[in-house]
Every structure is written in structure tokens, then in C-alpha cells.
C-alpha positions in Angstrom: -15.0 -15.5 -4.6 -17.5 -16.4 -2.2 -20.2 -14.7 0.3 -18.2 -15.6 3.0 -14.6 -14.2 1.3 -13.2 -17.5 0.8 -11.6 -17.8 -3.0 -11.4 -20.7 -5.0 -9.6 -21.1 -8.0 -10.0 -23.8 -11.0 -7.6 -24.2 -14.0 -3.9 -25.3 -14.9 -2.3 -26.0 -11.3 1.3 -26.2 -13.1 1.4 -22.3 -13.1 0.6 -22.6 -9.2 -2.3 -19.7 -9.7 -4.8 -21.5 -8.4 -2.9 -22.5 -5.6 -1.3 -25.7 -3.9 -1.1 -28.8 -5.9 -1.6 -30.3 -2.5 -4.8 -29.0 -1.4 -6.3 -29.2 -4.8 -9.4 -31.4 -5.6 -9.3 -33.1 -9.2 -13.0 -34.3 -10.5 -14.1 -34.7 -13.9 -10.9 -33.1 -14.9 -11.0 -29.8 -13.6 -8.2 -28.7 -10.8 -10.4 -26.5 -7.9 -8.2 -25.6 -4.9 -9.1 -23.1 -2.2 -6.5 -20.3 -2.2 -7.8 -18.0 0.5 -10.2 -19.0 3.4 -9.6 -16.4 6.4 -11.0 -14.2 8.7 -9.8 -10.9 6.7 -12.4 -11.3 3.8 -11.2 -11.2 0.5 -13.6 -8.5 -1.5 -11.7 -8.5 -5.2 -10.4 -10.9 -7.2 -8.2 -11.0 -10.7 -6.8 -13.4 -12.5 -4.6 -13.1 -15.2 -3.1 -16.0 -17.3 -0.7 -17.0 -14.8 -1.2 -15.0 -11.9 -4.0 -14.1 -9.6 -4.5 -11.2 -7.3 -6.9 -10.1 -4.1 -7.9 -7.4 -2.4 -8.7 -7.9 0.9 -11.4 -6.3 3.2 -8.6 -4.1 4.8 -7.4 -2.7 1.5 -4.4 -4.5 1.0 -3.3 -6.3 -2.4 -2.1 -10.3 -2.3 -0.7 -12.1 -5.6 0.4 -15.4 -5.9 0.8 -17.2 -9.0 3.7 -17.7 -12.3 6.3 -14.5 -11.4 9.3 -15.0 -13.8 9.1 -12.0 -14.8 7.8 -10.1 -11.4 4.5 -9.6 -12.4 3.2 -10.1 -8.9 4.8 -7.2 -7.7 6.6 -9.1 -4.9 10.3 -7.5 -5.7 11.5 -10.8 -6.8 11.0 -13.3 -9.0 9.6 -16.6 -6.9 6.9 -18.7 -7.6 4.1 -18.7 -4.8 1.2 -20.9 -5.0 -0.5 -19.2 -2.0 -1.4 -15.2 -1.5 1.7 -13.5 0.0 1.1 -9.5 0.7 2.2 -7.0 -2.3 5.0 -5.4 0.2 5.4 -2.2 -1.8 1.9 -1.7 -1.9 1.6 -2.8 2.2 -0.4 0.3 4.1 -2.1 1.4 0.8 -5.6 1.2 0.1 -5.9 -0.9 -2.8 -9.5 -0.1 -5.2 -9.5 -2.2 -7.9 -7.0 -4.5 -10.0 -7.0 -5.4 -13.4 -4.5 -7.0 -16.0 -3.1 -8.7 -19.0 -0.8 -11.3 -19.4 2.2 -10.7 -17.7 1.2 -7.5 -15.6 -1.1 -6.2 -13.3 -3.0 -2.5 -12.8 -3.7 -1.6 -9.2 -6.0 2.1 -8.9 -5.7 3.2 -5.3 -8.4 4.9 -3.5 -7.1 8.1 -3.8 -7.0 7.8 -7.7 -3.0 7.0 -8.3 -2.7 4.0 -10.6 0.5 1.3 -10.0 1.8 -1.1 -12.4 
């Protein structure tokens, strides 16, 4: 995550968390790809083994990433290699995230917790 909002990733492309395989710059055998460059800053980051999560400026949660098993909380079970918006979550002020594995902990700012 940088000063200006913009989030890079670097790591195993194949599980698409740190974005597209197109975009992605290979040296000295690391991966780095820039997932999120926009004018709604990004302010949180999480990444778990397969999927990554932000929270942008306005509140609301992104996830892209592995989902086989819907652990980016998108309501389906597609693969996305760049952020798409957490619709349940859309119009919620998102706090914090944390993770494991295969799941995801969002704490809202009024204090209820979503998994």
C-alpha cells in the first residue's frame, strides 16, 4: 500500500491475488503487479493465502483473489484477478479486515463483525 493509495502485490500470480498475469512485472524472480491505482484511495489492505482484500477511502470492502470456496464474499464462486466490490457489504462502512486461509473477518464501524 502506498502514500498515494495505489496497491501493489508480489507473490504466486497463479492464484490471481496479486492480480493480472498481464500487467505483472517479473525481475529477479519475484511477480509484482499493481492491483489498485485510482482516484478512491485505498486505506487497508489484507491478504490472505489466496485472496486479498481493501478497504477503500469511502469505506467500502474489494476482494479479488482464489474464490473456490467464496471466500471473497462475492456470492459466487469466480476467480478475479482485479478488486471487484464486496456487494453484500456495498453502503457499509467497512473498519478493518483480517483472515486466515480460506476466510475473511470484516468489523464495521459500528462494531458488527461479518464473516
Amino acid at each position: 500500500l502506498l502514500i498515494n493509495g495505489s496497491v501493489y502485490a508480489s507473490g504466486d500470480i497463479d492464484n490471481l491475488n496479486i492480480g493480472d498475469k498481464q500487467e505483472a512485472i517479473i525481475s529477479q524472480g519475484i511477480t509484482t503487479a499493481l492491483v489498485y491505482g485510482g482516484l478512491n484511495q485505498c486505506v487497508d489492505i489484507f491478504a490472505g493465502s489466496t485472496q486479498s482484500f481493501m478497504i477503500k477511502e469511502s469505506g467500502l470492502l474489494y476482494a479479488w483473489g482464489y474464490n473456490k470456496f467464496g471466500q471473497l464474499g462475492t456470492g459466487d464462486a469466480v476467480n478475479s484477478a482485479k478488486p471487484i466490490l464486496v456487494r453484500r457489504l456495498n453502503g457499509i462502512s467497512i473498519n478493518s479486515i483480517v483472515g486466515g486461509d480460506k476466510l475473511a473477518v470484516a468489523l464495521l464501524d459500528n462494531g458488527d463483525v461479518y464473516a
